[in-house]
N, C-alpha and C positions, 0 to 999 in steps of 0.2 A: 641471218643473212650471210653468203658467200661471199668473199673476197679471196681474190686471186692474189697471191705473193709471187714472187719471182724473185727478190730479189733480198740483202739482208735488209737494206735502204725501206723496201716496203715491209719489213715487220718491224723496224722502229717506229715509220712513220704509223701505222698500225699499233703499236704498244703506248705511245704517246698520246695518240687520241682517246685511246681509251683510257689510261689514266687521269688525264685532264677533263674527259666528260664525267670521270668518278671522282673527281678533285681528290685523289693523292695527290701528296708531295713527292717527288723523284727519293729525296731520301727518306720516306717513309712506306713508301715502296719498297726499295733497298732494303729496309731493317726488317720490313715483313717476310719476303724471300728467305733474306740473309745470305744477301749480293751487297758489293761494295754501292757506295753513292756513284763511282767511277763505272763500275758496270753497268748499271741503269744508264748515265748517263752515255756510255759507249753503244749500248742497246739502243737508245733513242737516233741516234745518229746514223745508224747503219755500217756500225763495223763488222768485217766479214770475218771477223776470227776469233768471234767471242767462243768461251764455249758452250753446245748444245746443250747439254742435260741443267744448265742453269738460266739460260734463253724460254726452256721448256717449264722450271720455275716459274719462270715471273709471267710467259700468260699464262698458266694453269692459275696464279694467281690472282689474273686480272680476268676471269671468265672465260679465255681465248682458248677454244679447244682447237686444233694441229689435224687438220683429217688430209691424206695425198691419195691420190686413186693412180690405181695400178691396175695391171690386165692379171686375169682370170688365171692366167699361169703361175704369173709372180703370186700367189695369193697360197695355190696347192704347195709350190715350192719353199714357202714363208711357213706353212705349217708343218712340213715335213721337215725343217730348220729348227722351229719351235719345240718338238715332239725330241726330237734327237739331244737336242738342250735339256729339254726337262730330263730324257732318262737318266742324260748324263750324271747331270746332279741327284738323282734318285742312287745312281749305282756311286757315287761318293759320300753320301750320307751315310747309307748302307756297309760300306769299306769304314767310313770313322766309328760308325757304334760297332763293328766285328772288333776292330782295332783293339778299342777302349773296355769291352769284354772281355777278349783275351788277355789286358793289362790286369783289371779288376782280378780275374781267376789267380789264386796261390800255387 
């Protein structure tokens, strides 16, 4: 089922119901993540300043998969972002094993 968020308020209240319909405990939650008891409990509440990639923990955690829809542009432009990322990192990988060769060679 979809549910609309808008707000941080509505993914606490969202993160909460969903751990109490799956009877965790807040700090056993926490120790599954491996977020404080404080940041679950901060999460539940709707504070706006937690940070993301640990927000993104604890529902990946709790079943809660994070879908936003975007227009058809944002999308081409998101992979041509994507694409320029990856070579990136392809031609820095590529720069450490030249590197680590020419160290290797006497």
């Amino acid at each position: 089922m979809k549910y609309h968020l808008s707000s941080a308020k509505d993914i606490g209240q969202l993160v909460k119901a969903v751990r109490k319909q799956s009877n965790i405990r807040q700090d056993d939650l926490a120790g599954l993540v491996g977020v404080s008891r404080q940041f679950a409990t901060d999460l539940e509440k709707g504070k706006p300043t937690l940070q993301l990639e640990k927000v993104l923990l604890v529902l990946a955690e709790l079943g809660i998969r994070l879908e936003v829809e975007v227009p058809e542009p944002v999308l081409e432009k998101l992979a041509d972002i994507q694409a320029a990322q990856a070579t990136k990192a392809e031609n820095a990988i590529k720069q450490t094993d030249t590197t680590e060769t020419a160290k290797a060679q006497p």
